[in-house]
N, C-alpha and C positions, 0 to 999 in steps of 0.2 A: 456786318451787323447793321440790322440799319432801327436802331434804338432811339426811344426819343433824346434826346440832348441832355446833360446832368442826370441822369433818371439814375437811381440806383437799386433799382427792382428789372429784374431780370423772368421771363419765362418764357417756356417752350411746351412741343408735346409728344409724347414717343406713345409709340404703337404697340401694347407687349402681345408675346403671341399667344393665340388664345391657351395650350395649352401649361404654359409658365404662368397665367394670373394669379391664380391662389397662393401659390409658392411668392409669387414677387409681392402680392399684400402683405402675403403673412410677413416678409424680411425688413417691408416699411412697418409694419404695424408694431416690431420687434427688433428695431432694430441695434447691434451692435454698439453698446456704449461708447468704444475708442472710435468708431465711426460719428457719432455725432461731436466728439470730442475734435475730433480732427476737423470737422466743417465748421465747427467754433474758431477753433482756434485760425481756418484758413479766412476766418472774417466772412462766413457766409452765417445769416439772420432771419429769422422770419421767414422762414423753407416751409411750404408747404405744399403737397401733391394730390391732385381730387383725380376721381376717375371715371367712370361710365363707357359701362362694358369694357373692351381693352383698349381702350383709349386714357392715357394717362397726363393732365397736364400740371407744371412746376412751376412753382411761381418762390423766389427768395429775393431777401435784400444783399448788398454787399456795397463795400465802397470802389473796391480797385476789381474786378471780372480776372482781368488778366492774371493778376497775383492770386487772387483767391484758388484759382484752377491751376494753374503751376502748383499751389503749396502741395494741394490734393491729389497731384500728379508724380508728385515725390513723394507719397504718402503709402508707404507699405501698407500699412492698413485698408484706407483707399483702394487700393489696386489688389488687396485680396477681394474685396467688396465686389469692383465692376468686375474682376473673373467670373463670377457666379454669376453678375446679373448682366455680363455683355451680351451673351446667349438668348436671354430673355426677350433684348427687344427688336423688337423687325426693322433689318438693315441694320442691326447692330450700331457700335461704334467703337472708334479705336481706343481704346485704354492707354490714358496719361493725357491724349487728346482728346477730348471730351469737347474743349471748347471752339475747335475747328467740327465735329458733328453734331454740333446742335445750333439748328435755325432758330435762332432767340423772335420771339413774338414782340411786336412792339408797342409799344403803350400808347395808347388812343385816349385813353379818360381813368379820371382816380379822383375819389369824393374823400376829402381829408375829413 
């Protein structure tokens, strides 16, 4: 990961395929109570996902990355969630490891 140093904003961007988009908006646009409960409680903040066309990018706060993604990864909840949505994005990714497939973007500038 090559992040800036203390940063504690995290993002990335996945590719969904074109024909899952509508279904993958609709499931952020909707989503799952116990799922956003579980990304609270795993200390992830400030989640937010923009898009244009099927291009999808994430951008959240957290303090610890590692712990956050471990809690989520033991997270029955969690892991009914990416079943449905591993399918969705091109090249996939592996469920429970989430944070060995995704290439974190790294922070260049932020206007407090």
């Amino acid at each position: 990961m090559s992040l800036k140093e203390n940063s504690k904003k995290f993002a990335w961007k996945w590719t969904i395929k074109p024909e899952y988009i509508d279904e993958y908006i609709e499931m952020h646009l909707n989503p799952w109570p116990e799922v956003m409960e579980e990304h609270s409680k795993a200390g992830i903040r400030n989640y937010s996902i923009f898009c244009t066309g099927n291009e999808f990018f994430y951008c959240f706060e957290c303090d610890d990355i590692e712990a956050s993604f471990d809690y989520m990864a033991k997270s029955e909840t969690c892991n009914k969630w990416d079943k449905i949505t591993e399918k969705m994005v091109e090249d996939g990714y592996e469920i429970g490891n989430e944070l060995d497939s995704i290439t974190f973007m790294r922070e260049v500038f932020y206007l407090k």
